[in-house]
TORGU-639609 format. One record per residue: z negated, x negated, y negated of N, C-alpha, C in turn. Coordinates in steps of 0.02 Angstrom, whole numbers, plus 50000, padded with zeros to 5 digits. Example, Ala and Ser with C-alpha at 12.3 -4.5 7.8 and 13.67 -1.06 7.14 Angstrom:
% residues 2
496104934050284496104938550225496104934050165
496464935850112496434931650053496064935549998
//
This chain:
% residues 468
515314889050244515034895750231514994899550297
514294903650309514354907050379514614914850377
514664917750424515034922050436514704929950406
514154929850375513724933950320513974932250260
513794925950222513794928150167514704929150141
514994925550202515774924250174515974931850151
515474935450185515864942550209515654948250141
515074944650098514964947450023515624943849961
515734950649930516344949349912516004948149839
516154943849802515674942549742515874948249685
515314946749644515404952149591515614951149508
516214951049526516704949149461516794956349405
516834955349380516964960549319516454964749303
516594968949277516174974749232515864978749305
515234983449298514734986149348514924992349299
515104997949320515025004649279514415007149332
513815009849271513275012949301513135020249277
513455025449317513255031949317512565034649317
512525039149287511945040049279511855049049263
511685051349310511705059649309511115061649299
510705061949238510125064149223509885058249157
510015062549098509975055449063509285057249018
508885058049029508085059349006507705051448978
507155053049003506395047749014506585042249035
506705041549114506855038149117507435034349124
508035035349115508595034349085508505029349032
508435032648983508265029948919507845025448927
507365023748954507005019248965507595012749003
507635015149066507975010649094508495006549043
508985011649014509465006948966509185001548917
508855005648897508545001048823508104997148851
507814993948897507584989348940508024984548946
508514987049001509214981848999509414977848925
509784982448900509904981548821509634976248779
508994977348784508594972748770508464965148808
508474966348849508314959948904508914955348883
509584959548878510324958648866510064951648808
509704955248743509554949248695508914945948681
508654944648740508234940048754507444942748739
507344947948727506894953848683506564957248727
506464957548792506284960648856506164957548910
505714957248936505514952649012505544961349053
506044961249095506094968049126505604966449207
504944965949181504244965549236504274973049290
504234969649346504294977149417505064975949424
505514971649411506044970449451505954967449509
506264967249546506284962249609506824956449603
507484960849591508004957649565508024952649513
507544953649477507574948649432506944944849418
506364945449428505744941149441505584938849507
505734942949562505424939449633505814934149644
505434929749678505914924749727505694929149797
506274922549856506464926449921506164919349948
505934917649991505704913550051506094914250110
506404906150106506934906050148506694901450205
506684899550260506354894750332505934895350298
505514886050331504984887750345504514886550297
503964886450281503324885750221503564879450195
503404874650244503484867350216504264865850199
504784870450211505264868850165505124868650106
504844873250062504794874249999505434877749987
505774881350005506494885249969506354891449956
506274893349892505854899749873506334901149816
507104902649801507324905149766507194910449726
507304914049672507444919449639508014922949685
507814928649686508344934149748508834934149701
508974933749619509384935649596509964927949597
509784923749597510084915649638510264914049689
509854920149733510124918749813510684921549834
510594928349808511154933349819511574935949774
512274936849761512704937949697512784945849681
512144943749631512174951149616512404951249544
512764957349525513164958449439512224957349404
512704952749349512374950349294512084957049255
511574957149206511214962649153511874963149106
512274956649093512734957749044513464961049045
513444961849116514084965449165513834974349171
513274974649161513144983649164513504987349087
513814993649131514054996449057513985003549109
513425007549052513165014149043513545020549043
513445024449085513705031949067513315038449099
513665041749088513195048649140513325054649123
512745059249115512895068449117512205065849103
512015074849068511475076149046511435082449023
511145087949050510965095349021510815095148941
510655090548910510585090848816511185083948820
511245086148730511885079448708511585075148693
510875073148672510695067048646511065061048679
511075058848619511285048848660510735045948666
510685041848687510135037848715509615034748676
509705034148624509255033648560508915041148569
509285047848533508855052448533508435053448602
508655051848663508495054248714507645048848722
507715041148701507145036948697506515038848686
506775041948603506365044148533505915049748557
506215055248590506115063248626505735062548671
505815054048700505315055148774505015051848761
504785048048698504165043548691503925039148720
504035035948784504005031848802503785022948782
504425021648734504455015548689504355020948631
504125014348589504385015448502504695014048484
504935016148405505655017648380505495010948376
505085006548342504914999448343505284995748382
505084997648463505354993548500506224992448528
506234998648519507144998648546507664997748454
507294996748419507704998848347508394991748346
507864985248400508744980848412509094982848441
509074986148502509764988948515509654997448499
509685000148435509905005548422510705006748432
510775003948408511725003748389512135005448480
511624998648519512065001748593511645007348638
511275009548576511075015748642511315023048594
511425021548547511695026848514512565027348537
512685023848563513425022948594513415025048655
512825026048697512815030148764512745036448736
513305040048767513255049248748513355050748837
512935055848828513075061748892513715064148900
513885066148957514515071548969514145076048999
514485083248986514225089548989514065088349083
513405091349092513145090949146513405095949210
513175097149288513315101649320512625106749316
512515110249313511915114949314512015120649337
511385124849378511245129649421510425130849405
510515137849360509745138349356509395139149407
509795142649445509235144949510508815138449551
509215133149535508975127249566508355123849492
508585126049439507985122949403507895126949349
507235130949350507195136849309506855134349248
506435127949261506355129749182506605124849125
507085123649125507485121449076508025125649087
508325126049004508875130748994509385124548947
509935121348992510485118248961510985120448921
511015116648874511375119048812512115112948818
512145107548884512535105148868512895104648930
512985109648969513475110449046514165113049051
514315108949089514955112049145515145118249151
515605122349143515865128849163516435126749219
516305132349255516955131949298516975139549355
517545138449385517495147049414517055145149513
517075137649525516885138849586516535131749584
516075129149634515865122949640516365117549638
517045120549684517195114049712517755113649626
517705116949600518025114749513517585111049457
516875110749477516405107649454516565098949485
516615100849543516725094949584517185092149559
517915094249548518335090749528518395088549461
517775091249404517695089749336517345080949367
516955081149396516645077549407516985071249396
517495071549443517745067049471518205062049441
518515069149380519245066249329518525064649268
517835064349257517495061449229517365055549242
517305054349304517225046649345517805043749334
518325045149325519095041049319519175039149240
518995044349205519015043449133518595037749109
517875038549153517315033049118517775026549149
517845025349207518095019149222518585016149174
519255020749168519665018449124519705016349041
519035020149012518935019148963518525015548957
518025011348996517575006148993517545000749020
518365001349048518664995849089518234991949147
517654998049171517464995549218517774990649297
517604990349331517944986349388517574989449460
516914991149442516624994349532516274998049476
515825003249525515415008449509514975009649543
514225011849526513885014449566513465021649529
513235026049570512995030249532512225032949563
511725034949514511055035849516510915041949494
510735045549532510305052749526509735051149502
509725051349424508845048949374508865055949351
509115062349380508815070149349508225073849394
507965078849373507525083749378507465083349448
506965087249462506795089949553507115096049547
507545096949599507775104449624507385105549657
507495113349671507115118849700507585117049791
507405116049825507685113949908508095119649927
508705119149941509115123149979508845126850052
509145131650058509085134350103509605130950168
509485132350207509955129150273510345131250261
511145126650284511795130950277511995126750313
512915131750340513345126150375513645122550330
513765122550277513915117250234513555111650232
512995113350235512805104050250512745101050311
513165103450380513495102150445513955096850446
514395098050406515045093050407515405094350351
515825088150348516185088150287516585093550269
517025096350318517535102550323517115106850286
516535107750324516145114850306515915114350231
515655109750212515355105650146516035107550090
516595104550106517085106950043517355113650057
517265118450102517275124450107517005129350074
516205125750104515685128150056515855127749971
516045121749932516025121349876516745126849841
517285125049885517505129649874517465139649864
517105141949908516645148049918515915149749874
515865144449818515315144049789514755146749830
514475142449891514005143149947513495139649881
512795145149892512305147449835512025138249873
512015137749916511525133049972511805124049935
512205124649900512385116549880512105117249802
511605111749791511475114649737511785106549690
511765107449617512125101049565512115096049597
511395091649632511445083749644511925083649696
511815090549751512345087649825513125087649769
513355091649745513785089749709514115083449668
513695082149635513645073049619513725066949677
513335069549723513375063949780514085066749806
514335070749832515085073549848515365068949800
515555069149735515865067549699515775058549701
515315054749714515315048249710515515046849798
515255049949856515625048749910516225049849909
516655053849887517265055349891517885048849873
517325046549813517565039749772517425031849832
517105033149882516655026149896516255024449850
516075027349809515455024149759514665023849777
514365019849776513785018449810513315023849756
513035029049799512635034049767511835033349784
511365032149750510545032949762510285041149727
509895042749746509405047449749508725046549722
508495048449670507905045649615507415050649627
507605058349654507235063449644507275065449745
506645069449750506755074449818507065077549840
507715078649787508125085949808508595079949857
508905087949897509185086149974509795081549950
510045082849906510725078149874511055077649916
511285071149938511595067649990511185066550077
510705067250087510025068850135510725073250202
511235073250188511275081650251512025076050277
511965079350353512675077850395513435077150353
513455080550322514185082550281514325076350245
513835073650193513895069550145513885062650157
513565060950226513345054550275513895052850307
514365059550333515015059250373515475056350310
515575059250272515845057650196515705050550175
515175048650164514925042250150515175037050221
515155036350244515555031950324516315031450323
516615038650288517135038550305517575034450250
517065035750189517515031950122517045024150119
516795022250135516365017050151515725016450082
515615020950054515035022850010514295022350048
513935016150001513195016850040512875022850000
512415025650035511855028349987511335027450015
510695031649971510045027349981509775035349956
509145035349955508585038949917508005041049995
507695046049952507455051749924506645047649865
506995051049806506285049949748506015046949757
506175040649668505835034949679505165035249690
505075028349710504225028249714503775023549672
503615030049622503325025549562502415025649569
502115032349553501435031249543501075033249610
500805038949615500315039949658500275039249736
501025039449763501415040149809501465029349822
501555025849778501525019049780500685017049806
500225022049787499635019049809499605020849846
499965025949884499555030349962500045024950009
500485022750007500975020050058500615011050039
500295010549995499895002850006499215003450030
498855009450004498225010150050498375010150134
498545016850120498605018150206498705014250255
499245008950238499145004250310498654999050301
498234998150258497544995050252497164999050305
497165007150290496635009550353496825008750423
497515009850413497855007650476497665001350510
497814996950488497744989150504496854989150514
496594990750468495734990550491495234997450535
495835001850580495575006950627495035010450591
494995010750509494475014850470494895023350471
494445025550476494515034750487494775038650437
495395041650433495395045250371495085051850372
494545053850330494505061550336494585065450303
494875062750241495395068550185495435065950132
496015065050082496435062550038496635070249982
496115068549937496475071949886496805069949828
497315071849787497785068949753497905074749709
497865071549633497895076949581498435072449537
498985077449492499165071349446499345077249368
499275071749336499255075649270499835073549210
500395074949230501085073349163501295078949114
501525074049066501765080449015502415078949009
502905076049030503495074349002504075079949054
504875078949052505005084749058504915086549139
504985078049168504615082249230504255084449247
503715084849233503035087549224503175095249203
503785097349145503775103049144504315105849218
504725102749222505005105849285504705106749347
504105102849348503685104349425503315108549392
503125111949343502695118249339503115123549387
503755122649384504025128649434503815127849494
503535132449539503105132449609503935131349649
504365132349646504825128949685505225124349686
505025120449620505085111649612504605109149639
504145111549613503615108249641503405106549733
503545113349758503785113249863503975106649867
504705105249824505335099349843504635093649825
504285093949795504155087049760503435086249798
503215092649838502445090849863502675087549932
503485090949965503565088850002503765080650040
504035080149978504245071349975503545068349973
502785069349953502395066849934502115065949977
501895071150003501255074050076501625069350157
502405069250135502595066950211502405060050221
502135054850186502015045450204501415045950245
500985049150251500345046850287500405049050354
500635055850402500745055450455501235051050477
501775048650449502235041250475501785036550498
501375034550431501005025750442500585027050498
500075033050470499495033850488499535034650598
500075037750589500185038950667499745044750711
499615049850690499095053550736499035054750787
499695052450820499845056350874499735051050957
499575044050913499535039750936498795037550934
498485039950862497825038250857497435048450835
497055050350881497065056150869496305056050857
495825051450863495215052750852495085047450772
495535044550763495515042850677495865046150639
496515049050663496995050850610497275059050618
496865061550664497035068850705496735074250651
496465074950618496195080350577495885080750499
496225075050470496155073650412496425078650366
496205078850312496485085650277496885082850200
497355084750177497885081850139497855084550089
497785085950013497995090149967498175087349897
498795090649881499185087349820499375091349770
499075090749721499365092949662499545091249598
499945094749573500235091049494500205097449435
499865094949386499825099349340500215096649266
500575102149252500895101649185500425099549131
500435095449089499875094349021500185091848958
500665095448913501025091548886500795086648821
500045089048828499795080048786500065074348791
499875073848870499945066148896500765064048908
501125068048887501725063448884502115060148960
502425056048959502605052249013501825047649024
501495046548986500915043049010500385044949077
500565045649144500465050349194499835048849217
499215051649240498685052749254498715053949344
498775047349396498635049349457497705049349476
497575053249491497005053949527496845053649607
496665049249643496535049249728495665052049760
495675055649784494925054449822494965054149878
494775047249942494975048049986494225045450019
494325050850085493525050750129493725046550176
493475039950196493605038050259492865038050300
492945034150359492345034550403492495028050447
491965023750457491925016150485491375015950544
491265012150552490925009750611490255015250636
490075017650671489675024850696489735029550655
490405031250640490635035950604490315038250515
489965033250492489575032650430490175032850387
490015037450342490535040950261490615036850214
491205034850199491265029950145491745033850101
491965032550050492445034350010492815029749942
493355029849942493855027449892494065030649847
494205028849784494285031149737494695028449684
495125030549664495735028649636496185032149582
496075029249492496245033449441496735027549424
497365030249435497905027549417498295029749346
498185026049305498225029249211499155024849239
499595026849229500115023049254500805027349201
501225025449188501905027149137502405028249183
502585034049203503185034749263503555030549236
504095033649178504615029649167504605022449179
504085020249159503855011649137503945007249214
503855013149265503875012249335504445013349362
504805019349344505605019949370505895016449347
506135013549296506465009149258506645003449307
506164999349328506294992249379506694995649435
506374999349465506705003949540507475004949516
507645007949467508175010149433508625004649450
508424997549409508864993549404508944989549472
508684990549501508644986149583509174990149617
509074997549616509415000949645510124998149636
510284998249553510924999549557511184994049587
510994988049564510944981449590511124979149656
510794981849699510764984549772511254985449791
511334994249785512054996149801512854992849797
512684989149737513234988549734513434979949777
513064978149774512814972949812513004974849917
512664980949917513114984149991513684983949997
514014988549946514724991149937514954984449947
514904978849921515354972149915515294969649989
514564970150030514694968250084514904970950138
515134977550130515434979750172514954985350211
514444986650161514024993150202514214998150194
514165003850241514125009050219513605014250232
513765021050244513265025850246512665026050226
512025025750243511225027950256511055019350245
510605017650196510355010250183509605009750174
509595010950259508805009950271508445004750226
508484999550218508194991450190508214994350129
508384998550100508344999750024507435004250028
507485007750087506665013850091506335009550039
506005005050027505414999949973505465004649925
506125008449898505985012149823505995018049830
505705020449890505925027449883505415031149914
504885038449891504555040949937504725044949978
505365045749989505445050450074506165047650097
506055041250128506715034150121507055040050166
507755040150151508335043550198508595039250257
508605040850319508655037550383509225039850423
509255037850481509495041950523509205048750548
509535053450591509415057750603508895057650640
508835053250693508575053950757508115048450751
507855045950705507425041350662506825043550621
506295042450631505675043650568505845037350513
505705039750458505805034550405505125030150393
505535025450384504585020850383504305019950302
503625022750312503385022450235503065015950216
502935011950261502285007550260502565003050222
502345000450132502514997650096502804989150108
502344986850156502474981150182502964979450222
503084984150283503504984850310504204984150279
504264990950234504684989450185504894984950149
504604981050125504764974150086504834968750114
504844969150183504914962950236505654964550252
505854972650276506344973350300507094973650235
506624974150183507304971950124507514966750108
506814959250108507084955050103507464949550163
507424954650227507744948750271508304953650311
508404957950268509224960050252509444956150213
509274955850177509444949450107509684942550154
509134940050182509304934450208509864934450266
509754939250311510504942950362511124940150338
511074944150281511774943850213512124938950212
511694933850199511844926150159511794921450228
511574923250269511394918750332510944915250352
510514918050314509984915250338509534918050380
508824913750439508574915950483507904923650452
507824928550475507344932450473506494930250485
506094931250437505504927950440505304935450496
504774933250560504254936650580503634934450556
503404928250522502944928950540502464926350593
502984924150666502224923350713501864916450704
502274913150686501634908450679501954903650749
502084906250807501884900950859502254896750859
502684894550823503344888150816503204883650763
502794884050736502634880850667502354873850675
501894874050726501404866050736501404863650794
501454857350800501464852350868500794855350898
500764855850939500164858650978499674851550988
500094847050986499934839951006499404834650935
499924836450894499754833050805499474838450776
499434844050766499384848650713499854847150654
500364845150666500824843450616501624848250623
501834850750582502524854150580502924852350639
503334857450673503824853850725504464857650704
504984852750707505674858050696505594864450736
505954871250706506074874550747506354875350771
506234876250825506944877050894507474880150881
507934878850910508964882650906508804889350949
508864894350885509014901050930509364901450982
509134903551040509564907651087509884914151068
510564915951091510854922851086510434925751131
510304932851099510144937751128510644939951205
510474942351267510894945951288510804951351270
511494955651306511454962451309511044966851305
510514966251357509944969051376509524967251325
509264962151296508804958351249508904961051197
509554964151169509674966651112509434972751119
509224975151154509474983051152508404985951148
508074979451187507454981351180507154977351126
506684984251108506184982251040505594978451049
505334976351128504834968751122505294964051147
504914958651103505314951151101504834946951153
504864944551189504494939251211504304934951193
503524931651199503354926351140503044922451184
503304915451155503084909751220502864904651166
502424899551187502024895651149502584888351153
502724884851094503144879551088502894874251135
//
C-alpha cells in the first residue's frame, strides 16, 4: 500500500448526515437515497455512484467506478437528521414541495416520516420572507450556538452514528455586512457572544460543525463559513469545508459554455439570463436582498473563465444581466432562459440560445449526495480547511484568500478526479499526449519513471515538455 491511500482511514460505521434546511431539496435528496437503499432508484447525476475514474494509461483499460476506487460510506450507512424553520418530516416536507409523487416515495414513506426537523436557528432580518413557526429561542447567538451543538451530540448518540458531516440545503440569506467578527476566531465567538447583527444563522451552523471537526458544505451563497474566523476554526479542529451554492441549472450552463468561447477566441457581447421558479426558493429570492446574495454568486463565473483582462478586445465589454422571477405555478420545475450574443471571424453577429426547462431539486439532489460523500471522505484523509477539488459543485467555489476560484467546468472535474487519484496513489492524468507512442512504431511505449520534482520545480507553474 502507498503512502496516500494508507493514509485514508476507511469508513466503518454509521455516516450521520446533517442537514440544516430541510425543504425541496432535502426531501428530495432523502427519499432518493431511501429508495436507491431498496433497489427502487437509479440515483442518475451522481458521480459517486455512476461515474467511473480513469486510472494510467488508455490502453490500460482501468476505468473503475469512483465509488470502487475510493472508500467511500455505503447509501446503507447514511442516517438522516437536521433543522428546519417548519416541523414537517420528510414525507410532509416531499408532498409540500412536489417534486416526486406521493406514488413515488410511498415505499419508503415509513423512513421518511421518521426524519423530523429540530427547531431551526432563524433571523428574519436575514430572510424576510418566510415567517418560522419552528425556531430556536435564545438570549444571545453564541446560546443558539451552543443549542446547536448539544443537538449534534444528541443526534449522534441517539442514532449511534460514528462520523458526521453536515450540509447547508437552506434558503439564501440576505449578505452580511463587514465585521470584525468574521476576522478571527476570538473576534467570531465574541461576536456571537455580543449578538453582532453581522453573523447571520448559516455562519452559525458552520461555527457549530467546525467547532466539532465536522466536515461542513455550503449549498446556498450566503457567506456561511466563506470568512477568516471559520477557516482559522476549520484548520484548527481539522474540519474540511467546501461551498458556495450548488451548481444546478443556469449557472451549470454558463460555466460549460463559456470555456467553449474561450477555447474557440469567439467574442462575447452580452449574456442575458432570466429564470423562472415557484418553489420556496423562488419565494425567498423575491426579496431584493436575497436575491443581491444569489445574483452575486451567479454573475461572478464569466469574468474568471472568460479572462478580460487578459483578453480585452473579446471579453472587455460584454454586458451581463440576470434575473429571477418568482412564479408560483411552476413549482420546483425551474425555467432557465440564456441569450447570448457572440461575434466570430470579421466580427459578424452570431447568437446562442438556450431554454433550460430543468427541476432544481432533481439537480441538487446528486450534488447533495457527492458532497456528503466527499467530505467525509476528506475528514478520513486527513484534510482540512478550504477543499478546492470539491469547486465542480459549487457556483462561487470557496478558495483561498489570495486565490481566484476557478469556474471552468472542465477544469473542475479534472482537478476532482485526480485528487481522487493523489489519494489512492495513483499518477495525475494531463493529458499531453507526448509519452504515449514510440515515435519509431506508432505503437504504445511504457511510460517513463517520474522524476522528483526539485525545490525550485515545485514551486513553478510551467512544466517542461520534452518529446519521448
Amino acid at each position: 500500500m502507498n503512502k496516500h491511500s494508507s493514509r485514508v482511514a476507511p469508513a466503518k460505521g454509521k455516516l450521520g448526515v446533517l442537514l440544516p434546511g430541510m425543504g425541496a431539496v432535502t426531501s428530495t435528496f432523502i427519499a432518493g437515497v431511501e429508495l436507491a437503499k431498496k433497489g427502487k432508484g437509479r440515483l442518475i447525476g451522481s458521480l459517486t455512484q455512476m461515474q467511473t475514474i480513469r486510472l494510467g494509461k488508455r490502453y490500460e483499460h482501468r476505468s473503475p467506478l469512483i465509488k470502487d476506487f475510493v472508500p467511500l460510506a455505503g447509501l446503507s450507512d447514511l442516517v438522516f437528521g437536521g433543522w428546519d424553520l417548519f416541523p414537517d418530516n420528510m414525507h410532509e416536507a416531499v408532498l409540500k414541495a412536489g417534486v416526486l409523487d406521493r406514488w413515488q416515495v410511498e415505499p419508503v414513506r415509513r423512513e421518511l416520516e421518521a426524519v423530523r426537523p429540530m427547531p431551526a436557528v432563524w433571523d428574519p432580518a436575514y430572510l424576510r420572507n418566510l415567517k418560522a413557526t419552528h425556531a430556536k429561542k435564545g438570549r444571545t447567538k453564541w446560546d443558539l450556538a451552543q443549542q446547536l451543538l448539544a443537538d449534534i451530540e444528541r443526534f449522534q448518540k441517539r442514532a449511534g452514528v460514528d462520523r458526521l458531516v453536515m450540509l447547508w440545503c437552506g434558503s439564501t440569506e440576505i449578505l452580511p455586512n463587514d465585521s470584525p467578527s468574521h476576522r478571527c476566531l476570538t473576534a467570531l465567538e465574541k461576536g456571537l457572544r455580543e449578538n453582532d447583527p453581522a453573523i447571520p444563522p448559516s455562519m452559525i451552523y458552520a461555527y457549530a460543525a467546525a467547532k466539532l471537526g465536522i466536515p461542513y458544505g455550503n449549498g446556498a451563497p450566503n457567506l456561511s463559513g466563506d470568512v477568516p474566523a471559520l477557516v482559522e476554526l476549520a484548520e484548527k479542529t481539522g474540519s474540511p469545508i467546501a461551498g458556495k451554492d450548488f451548481k444546478t441549472g443556469q449557472t451549470l450552463m454558463k460555466t460549460t459554455i463559456a470555456p467553449m468561447l474561450k477555447a474557440r477566441m469567439l467574442s462575447l457581447r452580452g449574456w442575458y439570463s432570466t429564470n423562472i421558479l415557484g418553489n420556496r426558493d423562488g419565494e425567498v429570492l423575491d426579496d431584493p436582498g436575497s436575491f443581491k446574495t444569489k445574483e452575486k454568486s451567479k454573475m461572478s463565473v464569466l469574468d474568471t473563465i472568460l479572462e478580460p483582462e487578459l483578453y480585452p478586445e473579446l471579453y472587455g465589454r460584454y454586458h451581463h444581466k440576470v434575473r429571477i422571477d418568482y412564479y408560483p405555478p411552476r413549482g420546483d420545475a425551474k425555467e432557465g432562459w440564456d441569450n447570448i450574443d457572440i461575434a466570430g471571424w470579421l466580427e459578424m453577429p452570431m447568437q446562442i440560445k438556450i431554454n433550460f426547462l430543468c427541476r432544481d431539486s432533481i439537480l441538487a439532489a446528486p450534488i447533495a449526495l457527492d458532497l456528503v460523500l466527499f467530505l467525509d471522505l476528506a475528514k478520513r484523509s486527513g484534510l482540512r480547511g478550504i477543499q478546492e477539488w470539491l469547486s465542480f459543485y459549487f457556483k462561487s467555489p470557496q478558495c483561498r484568500a489570495d486565490l481566484s476560484p476557478e469556474h471552468n467546468i472542465f477544469i473542475q472535474h479534472l482537478k476532482l478526479k485526480n485528487t481522487l487519484r493523489l489519494l489512492m496513489g495513483e499518477e495525475v492524468l494531463d493529458h499531453s499526449g507526448l509519452d504515449y507512442y514510440d515515435p519509431d512504431k506508432g505503437l504504445p511505449a511504457p511510460a517513463p519513471a517520474a522524476k522528483p520534482l526539485s525545490r525550485d520545480q515545485g514551486k513553478s507553474r510551467k512544466r517542461p515538455v520534452t518529446a519521448p
